[in-house]
C-alpha positions as CSV (number, residue, x, y, z in Angstrom):
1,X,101.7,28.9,33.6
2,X,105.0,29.4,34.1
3,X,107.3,30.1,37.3
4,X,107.5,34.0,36.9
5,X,103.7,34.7,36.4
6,X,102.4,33.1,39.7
7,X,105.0,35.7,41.9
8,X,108.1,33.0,41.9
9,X,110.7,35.0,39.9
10,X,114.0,33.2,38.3
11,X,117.0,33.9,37.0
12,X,118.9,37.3,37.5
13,X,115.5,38.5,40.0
14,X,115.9,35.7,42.2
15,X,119.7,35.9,42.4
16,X,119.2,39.0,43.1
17,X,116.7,38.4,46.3
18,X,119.0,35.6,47.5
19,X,122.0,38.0,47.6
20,X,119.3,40.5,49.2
21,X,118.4,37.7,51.9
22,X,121.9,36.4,52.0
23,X,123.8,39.7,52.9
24,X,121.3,40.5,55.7
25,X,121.8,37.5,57.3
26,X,125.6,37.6,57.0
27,X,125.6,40.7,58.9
28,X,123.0,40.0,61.8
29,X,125.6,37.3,62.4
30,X,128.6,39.1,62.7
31,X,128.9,40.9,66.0
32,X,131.4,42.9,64.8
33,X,128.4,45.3,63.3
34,X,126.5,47.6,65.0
35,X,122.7,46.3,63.9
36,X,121.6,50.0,64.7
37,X,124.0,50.8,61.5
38,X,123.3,47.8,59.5
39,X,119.4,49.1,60.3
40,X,120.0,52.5,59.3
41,X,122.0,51.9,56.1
42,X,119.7,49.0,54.7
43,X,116.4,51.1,55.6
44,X,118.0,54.2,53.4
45,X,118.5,52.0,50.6
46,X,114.7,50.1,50.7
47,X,113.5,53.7,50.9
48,X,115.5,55.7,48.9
49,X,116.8,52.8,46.4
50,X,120.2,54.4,46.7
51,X,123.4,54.1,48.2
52,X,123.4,56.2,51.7
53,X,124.2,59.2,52.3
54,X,124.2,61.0,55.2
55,X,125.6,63.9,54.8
56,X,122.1,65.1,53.6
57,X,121.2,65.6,57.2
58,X,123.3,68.4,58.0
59,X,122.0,69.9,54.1
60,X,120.0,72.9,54.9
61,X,118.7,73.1,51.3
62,X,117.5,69.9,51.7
63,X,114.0,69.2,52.3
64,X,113.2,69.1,55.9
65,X,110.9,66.3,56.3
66,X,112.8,64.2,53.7
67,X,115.7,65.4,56.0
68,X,113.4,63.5,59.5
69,X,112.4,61.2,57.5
70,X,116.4,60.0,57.0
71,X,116.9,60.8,60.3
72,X,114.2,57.9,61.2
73,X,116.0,55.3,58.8
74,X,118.4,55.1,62.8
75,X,116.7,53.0,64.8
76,X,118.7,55.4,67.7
77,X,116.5,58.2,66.4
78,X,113.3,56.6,67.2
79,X,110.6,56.1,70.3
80,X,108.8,52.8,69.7
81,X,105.9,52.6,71.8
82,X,106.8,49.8,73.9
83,X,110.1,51.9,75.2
84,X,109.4,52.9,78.9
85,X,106.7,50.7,79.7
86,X,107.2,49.2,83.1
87,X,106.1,45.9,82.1
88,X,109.2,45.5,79.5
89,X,112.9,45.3,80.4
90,X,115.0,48.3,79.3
91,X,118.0,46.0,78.5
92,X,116.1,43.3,76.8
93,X,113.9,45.2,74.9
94,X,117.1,47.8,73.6
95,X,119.1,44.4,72.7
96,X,116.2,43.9,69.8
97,X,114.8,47.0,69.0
98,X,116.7,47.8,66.1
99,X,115.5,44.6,64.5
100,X,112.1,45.4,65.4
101,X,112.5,48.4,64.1
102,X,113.8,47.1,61.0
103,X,111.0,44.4,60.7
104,X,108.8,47.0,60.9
105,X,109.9,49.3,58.4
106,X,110.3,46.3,56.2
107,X,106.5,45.3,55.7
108,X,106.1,49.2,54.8
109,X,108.5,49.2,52.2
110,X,107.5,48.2,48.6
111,X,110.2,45.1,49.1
112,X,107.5,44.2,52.1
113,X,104.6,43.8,49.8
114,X,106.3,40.8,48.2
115,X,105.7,37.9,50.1
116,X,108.1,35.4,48.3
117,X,110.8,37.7,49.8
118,X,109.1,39.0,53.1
119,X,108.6,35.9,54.6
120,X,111.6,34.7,54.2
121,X,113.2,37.8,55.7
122,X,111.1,37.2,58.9
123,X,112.1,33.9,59.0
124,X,116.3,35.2,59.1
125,X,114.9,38.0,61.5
126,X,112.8,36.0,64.0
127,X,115.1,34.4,66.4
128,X,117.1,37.4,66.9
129,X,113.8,38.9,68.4
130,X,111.7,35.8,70.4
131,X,112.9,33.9,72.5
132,X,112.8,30.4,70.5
133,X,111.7,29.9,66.9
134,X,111.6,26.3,65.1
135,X,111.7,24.8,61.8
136,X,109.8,26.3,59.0
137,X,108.5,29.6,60.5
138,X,105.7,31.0,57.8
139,X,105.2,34.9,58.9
140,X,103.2,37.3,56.8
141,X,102.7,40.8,57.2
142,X,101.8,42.9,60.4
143,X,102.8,41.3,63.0
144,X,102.6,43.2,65.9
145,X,104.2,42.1,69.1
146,X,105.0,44.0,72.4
147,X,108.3,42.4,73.9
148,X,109.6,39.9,71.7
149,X,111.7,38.2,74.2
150,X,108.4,36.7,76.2
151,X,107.7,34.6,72.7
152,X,108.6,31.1,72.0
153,X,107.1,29.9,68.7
154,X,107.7,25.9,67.8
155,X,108.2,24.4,64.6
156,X,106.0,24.2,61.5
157,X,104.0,27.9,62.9
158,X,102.0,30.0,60.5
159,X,101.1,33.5,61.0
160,X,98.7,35.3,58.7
161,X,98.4,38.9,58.4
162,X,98.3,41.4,61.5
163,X,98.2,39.3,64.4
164,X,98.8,40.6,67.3
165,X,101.1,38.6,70.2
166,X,100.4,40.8,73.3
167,X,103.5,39.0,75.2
168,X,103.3,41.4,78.8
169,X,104.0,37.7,80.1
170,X,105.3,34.3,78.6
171,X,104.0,33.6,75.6
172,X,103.9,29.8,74.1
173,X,102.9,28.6,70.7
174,X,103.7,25.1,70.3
175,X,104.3,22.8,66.9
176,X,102.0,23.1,64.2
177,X,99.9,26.0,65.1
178,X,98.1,28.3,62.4
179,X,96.8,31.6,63.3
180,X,94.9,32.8,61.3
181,X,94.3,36.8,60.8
182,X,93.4,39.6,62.3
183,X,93.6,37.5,65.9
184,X,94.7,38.6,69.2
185,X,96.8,36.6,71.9
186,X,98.1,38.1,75.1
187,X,99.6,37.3,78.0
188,X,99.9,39.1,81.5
189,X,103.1,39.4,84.0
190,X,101.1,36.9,86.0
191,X,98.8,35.0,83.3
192,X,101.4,33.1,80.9
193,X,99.7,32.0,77.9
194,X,100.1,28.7,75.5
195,X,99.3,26.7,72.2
196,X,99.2,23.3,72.6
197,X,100.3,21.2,69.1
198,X,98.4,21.8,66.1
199,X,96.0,24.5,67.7
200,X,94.3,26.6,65.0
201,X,93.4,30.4,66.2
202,X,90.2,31.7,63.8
203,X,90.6,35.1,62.1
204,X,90.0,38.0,64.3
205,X,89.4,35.7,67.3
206,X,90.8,36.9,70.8
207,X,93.0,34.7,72.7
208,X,93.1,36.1,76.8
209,X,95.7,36.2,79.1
210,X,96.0,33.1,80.8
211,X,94.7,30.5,78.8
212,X,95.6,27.4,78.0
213,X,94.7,25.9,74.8
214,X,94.8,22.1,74.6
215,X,96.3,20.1,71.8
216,X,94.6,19.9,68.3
217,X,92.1,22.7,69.6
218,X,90.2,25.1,67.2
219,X,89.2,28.6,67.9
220,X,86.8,29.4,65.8
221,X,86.9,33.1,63.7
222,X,86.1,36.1,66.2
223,X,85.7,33.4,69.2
224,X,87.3,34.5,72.7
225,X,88.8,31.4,74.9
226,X,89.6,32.3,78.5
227,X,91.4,30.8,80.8
């Protein structure tokens, strides 16, 4: 069986993704850039698969929801649902939210579906959204989150498919942890919540605010640990 068939491309594909991966993480590190523009501009092209253009938004023959949905592609343009909460700070949360956004639109996207490069893209987007990320983040699709800057994931963390990381408090996964998916962790302003080493969360299980899950612990699939 060879490389290509199993969903590992070569040659001019994966250059192609690496350039992808490469150029997005060039520009989240210059801070030169406005990320609400690097946002906008990428989104139109996973979208649209064209070079942007604007200008279509003051086009009156154009389409009008193909006109909002353009409009959208700015992260500036949108109301996620976590904006005006009390329990989330205004300057913290605004710092991120175009990379949210963009992570967002991302598992959408057809480019999204493809694992080999979605995970990867987490990976670069990660710690520009929690608060600490290690080694060897794994991330697939769906993620769902509420602050972002209340996280801190260790090193050697795997996160299956929509999980959700309720983070109204601290949030703490430690080294080695697998969720698995479909579960639910949350923390509280006054119930911080953690993962000790090498903690496995079940599929759909429910993680409460204020526990404290001791190392090497397994939670089995739809269990609920308290604190």
């Amino acid at each position: 069986m060879s490389e290509q068939s199993v969903g590992r491309p070569v040659g001019l594909i994966e250059t192609i993704f690496e350039d992808f991966l490469a150029r997005v993480e060039e520009k989240l590190a210059d801070s030169r850039l406005d990320r609400n523009e690097i946002v906008r501009d990428l989104l139109y092209e996973l979208y649209l698969a064209e070079a942007p253009n604007f200008q279509k938004l003051g086009d009156y023959t154009f389409p009008i929801a193909a006109r909002a949905m353009i409009a959208c592609f700015d992260p500036r343009n949108v109301m996620l649902e976590a904006e005006g909460s009390p329990d989330v700070d205004p300057q913290k949360y605004a710092e991120r939210k175009p990379l949210i956004w963009f992570w967002q639109m991302f598992d959408g996207s057809p480019l999204g579906l493809n694992a080999h490069v979605g995970q990867r893209l987490r990976r670069i987007l990660a710690p520009y959204i929690f608060a600490r990320v290690g080694a060897n983040f794994v991330c697939h699709r769906g993620l769902r989150w509420r602050c972002g800057y209340q996280i801190s994931i260790g090193e050697n963390v795997t996160i299956e498919n929509d999980v959700t990381l309720d983070d109204r408090g601290a949030l703490e996964i430690g080294d080695d942890v697998h969720i698995e998916s479909g579960a639910h962790i949350a923390a509280s302003a006054t119930r911080a919540t953690s993962l000790g080493r090498g903690v496995r969360i079940g599929a759909r299980a429910i993680v409460l605010a204020g526990a404290h899950i001791p190392d090497g612990t397994t939670i089995p699939p739809a269990g609920i640990a308290g604190p």
